[in-house]
C-alpha positions as CSV (number, residue, x, y, z in Angstrom):
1,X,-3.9,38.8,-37.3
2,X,-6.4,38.3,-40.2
3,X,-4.9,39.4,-43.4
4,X,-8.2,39.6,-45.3
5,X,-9.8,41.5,-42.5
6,X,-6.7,44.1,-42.0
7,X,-7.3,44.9,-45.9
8,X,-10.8,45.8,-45.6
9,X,-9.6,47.8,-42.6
10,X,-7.3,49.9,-44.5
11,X,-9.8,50.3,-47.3
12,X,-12.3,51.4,-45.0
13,X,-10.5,53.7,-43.4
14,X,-8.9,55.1,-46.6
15,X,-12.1,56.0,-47.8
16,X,-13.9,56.7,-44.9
17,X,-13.5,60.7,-44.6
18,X,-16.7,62.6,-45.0
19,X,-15.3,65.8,-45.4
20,X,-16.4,69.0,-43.8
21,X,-20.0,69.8,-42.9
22,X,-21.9,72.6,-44.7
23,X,-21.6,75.9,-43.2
24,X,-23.8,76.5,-40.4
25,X,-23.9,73.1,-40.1
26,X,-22.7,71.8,-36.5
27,X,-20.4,68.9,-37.0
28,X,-22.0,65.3,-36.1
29,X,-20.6,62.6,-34.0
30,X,-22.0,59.1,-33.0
31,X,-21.2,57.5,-29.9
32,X,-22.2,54.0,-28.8
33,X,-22.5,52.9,-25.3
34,X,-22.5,49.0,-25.0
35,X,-23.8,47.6,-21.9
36,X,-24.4,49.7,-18.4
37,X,-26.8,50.0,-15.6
38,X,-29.7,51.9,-16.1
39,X,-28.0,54.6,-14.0
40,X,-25.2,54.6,-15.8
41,X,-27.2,55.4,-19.2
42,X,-29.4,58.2,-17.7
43,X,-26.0,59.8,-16.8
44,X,-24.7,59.4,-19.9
45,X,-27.6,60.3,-21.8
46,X,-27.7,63.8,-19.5
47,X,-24.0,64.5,-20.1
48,X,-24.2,64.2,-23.7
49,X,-27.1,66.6,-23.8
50,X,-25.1,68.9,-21.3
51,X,-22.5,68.6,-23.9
52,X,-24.8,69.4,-26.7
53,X,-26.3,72.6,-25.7
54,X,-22.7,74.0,-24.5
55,X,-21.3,72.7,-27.9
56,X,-23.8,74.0,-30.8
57,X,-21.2,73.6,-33.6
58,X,-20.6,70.1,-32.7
59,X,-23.5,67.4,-31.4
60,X,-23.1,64.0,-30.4
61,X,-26.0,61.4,-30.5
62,X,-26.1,58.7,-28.1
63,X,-26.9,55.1,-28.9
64,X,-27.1,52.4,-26.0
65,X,-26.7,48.9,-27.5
66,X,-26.2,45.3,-25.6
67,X,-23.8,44.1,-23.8
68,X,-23.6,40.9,-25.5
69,X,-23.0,42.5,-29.1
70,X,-19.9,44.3,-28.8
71,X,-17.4,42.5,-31.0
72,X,-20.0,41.7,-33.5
73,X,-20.8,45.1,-34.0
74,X,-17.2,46.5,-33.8
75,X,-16.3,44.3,-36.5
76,X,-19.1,44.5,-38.8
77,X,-18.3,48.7,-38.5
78,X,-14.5,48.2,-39.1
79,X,-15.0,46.6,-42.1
80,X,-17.5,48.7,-43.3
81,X,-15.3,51.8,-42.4
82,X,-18.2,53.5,-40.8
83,X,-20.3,53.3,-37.6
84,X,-19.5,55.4,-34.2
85,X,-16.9,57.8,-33.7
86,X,-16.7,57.0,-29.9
87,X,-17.5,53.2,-28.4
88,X,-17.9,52.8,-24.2
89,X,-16.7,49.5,-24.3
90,X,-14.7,46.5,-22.5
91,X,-11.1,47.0,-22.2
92,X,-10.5,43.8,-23.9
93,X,-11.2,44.9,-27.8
94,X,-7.8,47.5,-27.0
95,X,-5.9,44.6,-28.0
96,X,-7.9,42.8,-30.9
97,X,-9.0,45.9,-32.4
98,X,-5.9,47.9,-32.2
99,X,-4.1,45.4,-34.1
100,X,-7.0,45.4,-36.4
101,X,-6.7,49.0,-36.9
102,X,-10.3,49.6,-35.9
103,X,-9.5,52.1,-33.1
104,X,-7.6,55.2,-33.2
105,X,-3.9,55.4,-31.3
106,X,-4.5,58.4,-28.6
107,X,-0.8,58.8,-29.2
108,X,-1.5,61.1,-32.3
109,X,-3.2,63.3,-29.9
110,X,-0.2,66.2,-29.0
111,X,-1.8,66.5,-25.6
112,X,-2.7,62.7,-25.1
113,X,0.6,62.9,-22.4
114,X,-1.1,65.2,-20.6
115,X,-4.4,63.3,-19.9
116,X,-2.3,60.1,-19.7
117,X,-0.5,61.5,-16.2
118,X,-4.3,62.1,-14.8
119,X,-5.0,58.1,-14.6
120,X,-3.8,55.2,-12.4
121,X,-0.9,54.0,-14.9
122,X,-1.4,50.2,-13.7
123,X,-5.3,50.9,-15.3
124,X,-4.5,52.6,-18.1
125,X,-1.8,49.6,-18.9
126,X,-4.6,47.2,-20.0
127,X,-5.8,49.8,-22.4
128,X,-2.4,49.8,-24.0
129,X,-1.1,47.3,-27.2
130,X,2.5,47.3,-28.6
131,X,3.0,50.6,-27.2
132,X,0.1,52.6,-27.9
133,X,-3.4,53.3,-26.0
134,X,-6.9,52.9,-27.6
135,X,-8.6,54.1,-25.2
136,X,-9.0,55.8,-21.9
137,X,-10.5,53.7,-19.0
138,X,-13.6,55.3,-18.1
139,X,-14.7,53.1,-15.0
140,X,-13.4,49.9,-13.3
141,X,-15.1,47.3,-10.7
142,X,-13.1,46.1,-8.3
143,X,-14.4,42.8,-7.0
144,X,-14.1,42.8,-3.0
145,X,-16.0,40.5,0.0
146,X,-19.4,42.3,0.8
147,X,-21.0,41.0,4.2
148,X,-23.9,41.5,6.7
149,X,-22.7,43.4,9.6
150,X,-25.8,42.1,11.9
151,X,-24.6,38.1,11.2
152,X,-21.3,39.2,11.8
153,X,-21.6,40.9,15.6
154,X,-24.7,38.9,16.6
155,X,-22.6,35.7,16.7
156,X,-19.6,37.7,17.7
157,X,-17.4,36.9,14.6
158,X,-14.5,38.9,12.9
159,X,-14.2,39.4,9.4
160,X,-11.3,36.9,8.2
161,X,-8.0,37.7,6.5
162,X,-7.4,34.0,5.4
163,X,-9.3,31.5,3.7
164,X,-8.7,29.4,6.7
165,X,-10.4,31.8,8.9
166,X,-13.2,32.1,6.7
167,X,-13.8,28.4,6.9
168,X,-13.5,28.5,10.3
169,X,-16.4,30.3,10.4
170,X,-18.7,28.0,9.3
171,X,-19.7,25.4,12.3
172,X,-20.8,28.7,14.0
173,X,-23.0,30.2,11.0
174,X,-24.2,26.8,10.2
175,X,-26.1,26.1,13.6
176,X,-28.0,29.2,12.8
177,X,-29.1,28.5,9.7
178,X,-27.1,30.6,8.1
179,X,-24.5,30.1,5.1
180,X,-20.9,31.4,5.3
181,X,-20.4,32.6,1.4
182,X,-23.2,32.8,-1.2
183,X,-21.8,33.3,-4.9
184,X,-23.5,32.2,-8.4
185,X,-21.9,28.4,-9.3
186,X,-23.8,28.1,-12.4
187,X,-22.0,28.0,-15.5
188,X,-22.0,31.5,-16.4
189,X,-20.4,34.4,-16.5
190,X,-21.6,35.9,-13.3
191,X,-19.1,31.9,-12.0
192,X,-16.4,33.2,-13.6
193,X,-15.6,36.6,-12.0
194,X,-16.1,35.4,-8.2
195,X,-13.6,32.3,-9.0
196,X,-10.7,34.3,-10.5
197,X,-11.3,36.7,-8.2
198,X,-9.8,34.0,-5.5
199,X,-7.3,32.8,-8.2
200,X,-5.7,36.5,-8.2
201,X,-6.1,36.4,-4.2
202,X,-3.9,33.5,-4.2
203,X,-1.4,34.6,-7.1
204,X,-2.7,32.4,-9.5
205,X,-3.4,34.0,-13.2
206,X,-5.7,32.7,-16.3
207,X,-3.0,32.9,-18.8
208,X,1.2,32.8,-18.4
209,X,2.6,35.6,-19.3
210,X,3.0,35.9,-23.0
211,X,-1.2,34.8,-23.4
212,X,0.6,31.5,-24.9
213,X,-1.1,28.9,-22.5
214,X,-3.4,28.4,-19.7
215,X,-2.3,29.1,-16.3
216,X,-5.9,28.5,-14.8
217,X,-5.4,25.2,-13.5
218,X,-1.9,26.0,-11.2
219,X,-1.8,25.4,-7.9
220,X,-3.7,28.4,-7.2
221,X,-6.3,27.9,-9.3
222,X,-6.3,24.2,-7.8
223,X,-6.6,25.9,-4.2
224,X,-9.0,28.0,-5.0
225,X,-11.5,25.8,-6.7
226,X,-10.8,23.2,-3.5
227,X,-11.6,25.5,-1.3
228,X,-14.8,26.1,-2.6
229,X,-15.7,22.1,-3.0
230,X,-14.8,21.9,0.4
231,X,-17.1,24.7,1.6
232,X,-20.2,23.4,-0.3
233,X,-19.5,20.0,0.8
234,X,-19.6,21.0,4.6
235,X,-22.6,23.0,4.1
236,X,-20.9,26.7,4.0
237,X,-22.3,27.9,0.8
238,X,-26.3,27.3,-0.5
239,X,-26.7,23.4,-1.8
240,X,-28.3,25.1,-5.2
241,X,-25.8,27.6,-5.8
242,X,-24.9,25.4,-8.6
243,X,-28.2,27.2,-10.1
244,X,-27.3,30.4,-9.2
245,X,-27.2,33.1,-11.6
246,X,-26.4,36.9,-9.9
247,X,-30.4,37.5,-9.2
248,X,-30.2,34.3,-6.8
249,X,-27.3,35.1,-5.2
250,X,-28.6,39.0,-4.3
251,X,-31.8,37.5,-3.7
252,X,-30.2,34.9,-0.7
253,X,-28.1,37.7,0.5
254,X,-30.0,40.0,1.2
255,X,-32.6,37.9,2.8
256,X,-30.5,37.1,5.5
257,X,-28.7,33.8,4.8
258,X,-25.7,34.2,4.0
259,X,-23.1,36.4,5.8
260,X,-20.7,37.0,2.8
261,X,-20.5,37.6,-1.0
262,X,-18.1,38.5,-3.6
263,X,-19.1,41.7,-5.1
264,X,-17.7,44.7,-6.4
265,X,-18.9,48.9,-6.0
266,X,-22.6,48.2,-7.7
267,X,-23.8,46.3,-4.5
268,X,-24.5,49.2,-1.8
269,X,-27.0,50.4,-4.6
270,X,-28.6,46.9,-5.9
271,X,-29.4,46.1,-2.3
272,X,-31.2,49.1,-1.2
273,X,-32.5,49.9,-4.7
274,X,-34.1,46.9,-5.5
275,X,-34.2,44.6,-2.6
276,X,-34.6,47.4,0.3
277,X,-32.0,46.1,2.2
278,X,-30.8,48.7,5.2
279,X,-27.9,50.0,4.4
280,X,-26.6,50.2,8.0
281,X,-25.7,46.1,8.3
282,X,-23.8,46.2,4.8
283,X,-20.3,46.6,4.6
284,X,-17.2,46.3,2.5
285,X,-14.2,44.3,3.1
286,X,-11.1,42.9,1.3
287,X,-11.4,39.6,0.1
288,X,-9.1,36.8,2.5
289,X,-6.2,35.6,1.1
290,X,-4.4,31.6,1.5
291,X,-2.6,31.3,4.2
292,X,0.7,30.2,1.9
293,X,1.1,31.5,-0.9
294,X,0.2,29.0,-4.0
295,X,2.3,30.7,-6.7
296,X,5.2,33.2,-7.0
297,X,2.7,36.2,-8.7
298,X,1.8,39.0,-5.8
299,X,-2.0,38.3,-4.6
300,X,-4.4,41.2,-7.0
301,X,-7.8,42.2,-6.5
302,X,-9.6,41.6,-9.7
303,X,-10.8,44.3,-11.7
304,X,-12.9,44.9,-15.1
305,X,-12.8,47.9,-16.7
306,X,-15.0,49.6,-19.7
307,X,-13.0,52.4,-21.7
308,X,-14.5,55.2,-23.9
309,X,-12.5,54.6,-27.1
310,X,-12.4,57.0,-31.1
311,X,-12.6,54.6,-33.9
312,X,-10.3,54.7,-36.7
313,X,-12.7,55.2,-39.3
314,X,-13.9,58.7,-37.7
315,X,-13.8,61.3,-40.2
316,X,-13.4,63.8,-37.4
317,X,-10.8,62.4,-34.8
318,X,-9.8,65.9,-33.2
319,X,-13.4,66.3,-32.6
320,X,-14.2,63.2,-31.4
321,X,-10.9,63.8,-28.7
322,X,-12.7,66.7,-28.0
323,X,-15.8,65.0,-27.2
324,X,-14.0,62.2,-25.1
325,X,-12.2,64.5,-22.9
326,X,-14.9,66.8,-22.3
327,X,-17.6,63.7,-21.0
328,X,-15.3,61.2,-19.8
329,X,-12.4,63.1,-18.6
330,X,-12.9,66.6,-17.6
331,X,-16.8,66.3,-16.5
332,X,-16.8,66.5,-12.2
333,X,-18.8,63.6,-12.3
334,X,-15.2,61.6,-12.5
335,X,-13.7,63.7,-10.0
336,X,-15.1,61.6,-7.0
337,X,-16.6,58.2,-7.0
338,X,-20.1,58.5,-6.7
339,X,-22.8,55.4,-5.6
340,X,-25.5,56.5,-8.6
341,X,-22.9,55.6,-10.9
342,X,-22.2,52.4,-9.4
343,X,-18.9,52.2,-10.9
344,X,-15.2,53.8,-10.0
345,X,-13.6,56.0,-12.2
346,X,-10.2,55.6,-12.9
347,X,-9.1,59.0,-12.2
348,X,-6.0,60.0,-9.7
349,X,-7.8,62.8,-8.9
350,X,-11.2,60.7,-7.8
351,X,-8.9,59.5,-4.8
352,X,-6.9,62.2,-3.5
353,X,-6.7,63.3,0.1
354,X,-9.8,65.2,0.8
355,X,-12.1,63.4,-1.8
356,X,-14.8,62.1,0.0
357,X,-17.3,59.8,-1.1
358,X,-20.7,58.1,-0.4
359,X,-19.6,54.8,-0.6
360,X,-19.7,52.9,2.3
361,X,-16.2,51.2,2.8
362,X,-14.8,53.7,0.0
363,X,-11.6,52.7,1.3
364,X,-11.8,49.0,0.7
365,X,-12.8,50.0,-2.5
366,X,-10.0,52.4,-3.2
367,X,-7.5,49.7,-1.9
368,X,-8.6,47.1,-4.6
369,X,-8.4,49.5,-6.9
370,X,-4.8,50.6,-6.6
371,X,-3.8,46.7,-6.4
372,X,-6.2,45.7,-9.1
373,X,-5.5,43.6,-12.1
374,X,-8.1,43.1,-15.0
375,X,-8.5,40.0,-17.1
376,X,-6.3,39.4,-20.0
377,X,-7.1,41.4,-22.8
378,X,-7.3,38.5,-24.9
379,X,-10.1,38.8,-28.2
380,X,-11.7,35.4,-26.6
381,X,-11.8,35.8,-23.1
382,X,-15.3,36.1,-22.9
383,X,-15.0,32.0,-24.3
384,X,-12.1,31.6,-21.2
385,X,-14.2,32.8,-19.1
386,X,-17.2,30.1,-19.9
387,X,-15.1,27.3,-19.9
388,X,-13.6,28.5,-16.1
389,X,-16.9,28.6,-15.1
390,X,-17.9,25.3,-16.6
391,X,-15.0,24.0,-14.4
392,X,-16.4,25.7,-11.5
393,X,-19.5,24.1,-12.0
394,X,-18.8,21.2,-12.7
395,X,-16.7,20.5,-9.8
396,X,-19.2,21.9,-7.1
397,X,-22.1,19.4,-8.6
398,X,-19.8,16.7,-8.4
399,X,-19.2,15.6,-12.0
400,X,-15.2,16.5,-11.8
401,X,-12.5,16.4,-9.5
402,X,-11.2,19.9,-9.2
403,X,-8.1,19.1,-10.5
404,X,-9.7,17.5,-13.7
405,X,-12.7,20.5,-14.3
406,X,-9.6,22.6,-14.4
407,X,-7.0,20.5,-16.7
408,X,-9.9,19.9,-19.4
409,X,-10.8,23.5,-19.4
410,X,-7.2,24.7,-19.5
411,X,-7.2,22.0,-22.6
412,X,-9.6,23.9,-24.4
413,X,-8.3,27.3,-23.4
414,X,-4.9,26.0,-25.2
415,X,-6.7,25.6,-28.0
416,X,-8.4,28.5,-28.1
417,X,-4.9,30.4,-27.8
418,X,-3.2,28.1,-30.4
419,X,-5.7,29.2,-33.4
């Protein structure tokens, strides 16, 4: 991929064994944690000390670092050879820095088989390049239609299963004030995930198959972006949406106006947490789906996933398996999905019979889990995923036509994919 960089890999890694400790000396790994709710990192900052004081010949120090700085720092510590021994991290660097050579194939692992046949196979897939996996997916978020049980029986409304019924809802909402979908239409990230989240409803995908060209702008990316115009334009969504980041959007939620939202498993604690919203009128359901289908690829529920991954340059990689399976595999905490965490694990065993679950809806949940599909694994999705929302945006403000935000972004995203 980048001859120059693959070099320094090798190097790296050739000399990157530290040897043994000292005797007496408990062995030392690293692990970074990009990103994660502050719930999230208390739990992980807890396990890793329950892990140190059962583990006193081996210790692992936790580092939480930014979202935003994840391929920066992965590179900078595969080609320096040193850094982390375990990285919680998007599922998208499986690809890039496998190839690289800055993550460690699990397949050297004898009993990697085993914990392979513990996970959902279609989630572990998008952890997986050329035939081996770099990683295990810790936790996934899949995105589904949160709504405001009150709205919904006060004006004596059923929650739709098409996107034409959830239009047709809007005359009725409207008169009271009260918008049909709220999501954030600004040109961010936060645009991104609630747009492809329709385009996967309606069989539409970001790339074609091979990751050659952009598939963004089909006909059910076309439908999906019209049916938002459409919405806005007949008062159905907020008029500054276009504004909205995800603070905005919780914010007009939660304050009554708006009966429905594109979320994922984090919004049953965000609303009561930190906007006090009862958690009797919210409720989970399945995003709708177009009445015909746009394009020949089966309807998904969109999914992201973080994975807990051993880099290549560890000088210990049996003990930093060891490590992995003991917090991210084994720990009960993965066992059953559980609302502190605010994410799913990716478990079988979190949803067999019997499991139960404080979720509310756990089983809307569970069912866009088992149908989900995550973005493309691409190194520069994070880029695809600005100019997507750029076509979002642009369209609902009324500088494009839908058609055009979405040909000029699938441009760019062609040549993105072409370099």
């Amino acid at each position: 991929m980048i001859p120059c960089l693959m070099a320094l890999c090798l190097l790296a890694m050739a000399c990157g064994d530290a040897g043994d400790p000292a005797p007496g000396t408990p062995r030392q790994l690293l692990l970074w944690a990009f990103g994660g709710v502050p719930r999230t990192q208390a739990w992980l900052r807890q396990g890793v000390a329950q892990f140190n004081a059962t583990h006193p010949d081996l210790q692992v120090t936790f580092e939480n670092r930014d979202w935003s700085t994840q391929r920066e720092s992965l590179i900078t510590a595969t080609v320096a050879g040193e850094g982390p021994d375990l990285v919680y991290v998007h599922h998208k660097y499986a690809v890039e820095f496998g190839e690289l050579g800055g993550l460690y194939p699990l397949e050297n692992f004898a009993d990697f088989p085993q914990i392979r046949d513990r996970y959902l196979p279609h989630i572990l897939e998008h952890v997986r390049y050329q035939g081996n996996h770099y990683g295990i997916p810790a936790t996934t978020l899949p995105f589904v239609m949160a709504y405001n049980k009150r709205i919904l029986a006060e004006h004596h409304l059923e929650l739709p299963r098409t996107w034409e019924e959830l239009q047709a809802m809007g005359p009725v909402l409207k008169a009271a004030g009260i918008h049909t979908l709220s999501m954030p239409a600004g040109a961010n990230g936060d645009t991104a995930y609630r747009f492809v989240s329709l385009l996967y409803k309606a069989g539409g995908r970001v790339l074609n198959e091979d990751w050659s060209r952009a598939a963004l702008n089909g006909p059910a990316g076309l439908a999906a972006l019209k049916l938002l115009l459409e919405m806005k334009r007949q008062g159905y969504m907020p008029e500054a949406c276009t504004a909205y980041a995800n603070d905005e959007n919780i914010a007009h939620w939660c304050g009554g106006r708006a009966l429905f939202s594109i979320e994922g498993p984090w919004w049953q604690d965000v609303v009561q947490a930190d906007y006090h919203f009862p958690l009797a009128d919210m409720g989970l359901a399945e995003l709708p789906v177009p009445s015909q289908a746009f394009e020949a690829n089966p309807s998904r529920t969109l999914l992201d996933i973080a994975m807990i991954s051993i880099t290549a340059y560890t000088p210990d990689p049996q003990a930093s398996w060891a490590a992995l399976k003991d917090l991210f595999v084994d720990n009960p905490v993965w066992q059953a999905p559980e609302p502190a965490l605010v994410l799913l694990p990716a478990l079988k065993a979190a949803y067999a019979p019997g499991v139960k679950s404080e979720y509310i809806d756990m089983d809307v949940l569970a069912a866009g889990l088992m149908n989900g599909l995550a973005w493309p694994g691409h190194p520069r999705i994070t880029e695809i995923q600005s100019l997507m929302a750029e076509a979002v945006n642009t369209t609902l403000t009324g500088t494009k036509t839908p058609q055009q935000a979405l040909d000029d972004a699938a441009w760019e995203v062609d040549e993105i994919l072409a370099e």
